[in-house]
PABAKE-995690 format. One record per residue (C-alpha): residue in three letters; z, y, x. Coordinates in steps of 0.001 Angstrom, whole numbers, padded with zeros to 6 digits, always signed. Layout:
N
alaZYX;...
# end
This chain:
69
unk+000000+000000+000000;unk-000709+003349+001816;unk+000169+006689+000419;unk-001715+010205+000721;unk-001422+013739+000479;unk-003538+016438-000046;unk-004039+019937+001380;unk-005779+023072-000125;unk-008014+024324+001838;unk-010471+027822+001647;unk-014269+027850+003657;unk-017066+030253+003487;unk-020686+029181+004123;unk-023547+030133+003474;unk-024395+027102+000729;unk-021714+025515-000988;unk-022274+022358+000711;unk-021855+024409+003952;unk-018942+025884+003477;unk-017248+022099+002186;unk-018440+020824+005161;unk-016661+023449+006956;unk-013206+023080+005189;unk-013357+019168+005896;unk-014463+019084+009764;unk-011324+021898+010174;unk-008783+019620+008595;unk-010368+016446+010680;unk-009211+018431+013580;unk-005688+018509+013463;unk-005211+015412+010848;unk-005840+011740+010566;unk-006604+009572+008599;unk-008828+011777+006009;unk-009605+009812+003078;unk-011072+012247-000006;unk-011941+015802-000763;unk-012150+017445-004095;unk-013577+021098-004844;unk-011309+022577-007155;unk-013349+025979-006638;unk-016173+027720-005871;unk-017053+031529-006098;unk-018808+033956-003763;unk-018762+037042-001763;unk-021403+039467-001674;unk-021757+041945+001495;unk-024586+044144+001596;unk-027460+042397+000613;unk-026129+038786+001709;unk-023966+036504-000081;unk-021927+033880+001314;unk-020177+030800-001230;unk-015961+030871-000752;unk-014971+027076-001750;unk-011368+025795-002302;unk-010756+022256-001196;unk-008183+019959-001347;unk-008255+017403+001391;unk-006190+014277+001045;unk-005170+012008+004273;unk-002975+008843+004691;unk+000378+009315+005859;unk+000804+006833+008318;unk+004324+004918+008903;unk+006039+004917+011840;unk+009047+003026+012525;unk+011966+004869+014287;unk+014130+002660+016952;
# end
């Protein structure tokens, strides 16, 4: 039996599928064991003339066991 948690996490990109991408590879860098993402938003940010998509994402990892001696 394993159990996971999850993190929220925000990215920009320039597609949606960018700016997921971008919110998983950060949390693969400083966690193991990532399992599952879910987008629980997506809205956007204009800036002149260019517009860039702002994602929230919650990324869920194993929690691994360790014994203590």
């Amino acid at each position: 039996m394993s159990v996971e948690k999850s993190i929220d996490l925000t990215a920009t990109g320039s597609t949606i599928e960018q700016a997921v991408e971008e919110a998983v590879s950060r949390a693969k860098l400083t966690l193991q064991g990532v399992s599952s993402f879910e987008i629980e938003r997506i809205d956007g940010v204009v800036d002149e003339e260019e517009i860039s998509f702002r994602v929230l994402v919650r990324v869920s990892f194993v929690v691994k066991e360790h014994v203590h001696e």
